[in-house]
N, C-alpha and C positions, 0 to 999 in steps of 0.2 A: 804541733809547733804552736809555741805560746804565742797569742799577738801586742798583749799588755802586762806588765809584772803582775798584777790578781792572776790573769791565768797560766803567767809562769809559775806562779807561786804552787797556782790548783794544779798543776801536773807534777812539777816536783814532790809534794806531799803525797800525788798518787802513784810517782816511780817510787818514793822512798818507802810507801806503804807496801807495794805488790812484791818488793824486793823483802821486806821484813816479812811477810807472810811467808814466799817461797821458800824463807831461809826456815821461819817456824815447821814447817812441812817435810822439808827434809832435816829438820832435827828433832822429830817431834817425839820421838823416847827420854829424849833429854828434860830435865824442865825448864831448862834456858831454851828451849827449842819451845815448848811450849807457851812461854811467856812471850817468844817473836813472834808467834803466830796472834797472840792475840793483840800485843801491840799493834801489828801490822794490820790487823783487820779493822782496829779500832782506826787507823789512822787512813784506811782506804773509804771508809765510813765517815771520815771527817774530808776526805778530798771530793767523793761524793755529793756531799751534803755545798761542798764548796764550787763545786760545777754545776749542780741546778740556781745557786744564787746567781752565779753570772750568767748564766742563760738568757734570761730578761733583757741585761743589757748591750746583750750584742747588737739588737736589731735585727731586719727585716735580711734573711738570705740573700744573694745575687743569683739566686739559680732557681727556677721553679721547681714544683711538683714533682717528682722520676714516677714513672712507676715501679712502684713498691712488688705488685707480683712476676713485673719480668726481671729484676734487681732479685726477686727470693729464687725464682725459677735459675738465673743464671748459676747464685750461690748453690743450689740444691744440684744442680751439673758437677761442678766443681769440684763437689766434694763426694758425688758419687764416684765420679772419676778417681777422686783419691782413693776412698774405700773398695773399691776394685783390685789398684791395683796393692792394697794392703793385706787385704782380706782372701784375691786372687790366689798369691803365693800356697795357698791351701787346698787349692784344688786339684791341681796337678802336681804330681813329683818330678817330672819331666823337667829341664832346664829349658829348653826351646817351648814348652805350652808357658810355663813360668813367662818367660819372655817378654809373649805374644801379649799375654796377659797384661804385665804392666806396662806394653807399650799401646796395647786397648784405652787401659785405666788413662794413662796419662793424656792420650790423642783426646778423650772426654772429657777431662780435664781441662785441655788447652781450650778447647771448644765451648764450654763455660764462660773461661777467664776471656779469650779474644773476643770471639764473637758473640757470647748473648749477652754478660755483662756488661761493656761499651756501648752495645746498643740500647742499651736500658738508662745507661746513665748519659746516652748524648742525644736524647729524645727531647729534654729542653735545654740542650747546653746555651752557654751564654752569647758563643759565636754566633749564632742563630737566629740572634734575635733581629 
């Protein structure tokens, strides 16, 4: 969510671009398909280039430091959990191992997203201080 027109401006330019690329992507046999893609890239490259300028002038965070490797650790749960239970469905033919399986993947999952992520991001929350 944008908090000043520059950075409504910088995300519309970067919806308009990821939208013209997707479309380049799945049209891309076409050469109107290929011309969206490369508009779209050229213009995700200019919303880019438009987000590190305002960087500078945001100022100083309200929120200190996370840690970074229980923040990576909790995503790297998360997403094993998914890949589980995606990759799961392959190992057994069974409809009840299938099951088990994705209700493994997802229980790992949750356990990620609840518990190690929040606690990773509420280490220096602002209530806190």
């Amino acid at each position: 969510m944008a908090a000043n027109k520059s950075q409504g401006r910088s995300l519309g330019l970067f919806l308009g671009g990821l939208t013209a690329t997707c479309a380049g992507i799945a049209a891309f046999s076409s050469g109107v398909g290929k011309a969206a893609l490369v508009i779209g890239l050229v213009v995700l490259a200019a919303s880019f280039f438009t987000f590190f300028k305002l960087k500078p002038l945001e100022g100083k965070p309200a929120l200190g430091a996370q840690p970074a490797v229980m923040k990576l650790v909790g995503a790297v749960v998360t997403a094993g959990g998914w890949l589980l239970t995606l990759f799961g469905l392959h190992l057994t033919a069974s409809v009840g191992g299938r099951m088990v399986i994705a209700l493994v993947g997802l229980a790992i999952s949750l356990v990620g997203m609840i518990g190690i992520l929040p606690a990773a991001c509420n280490k220096n929350a602002i209530w806190k201080a």
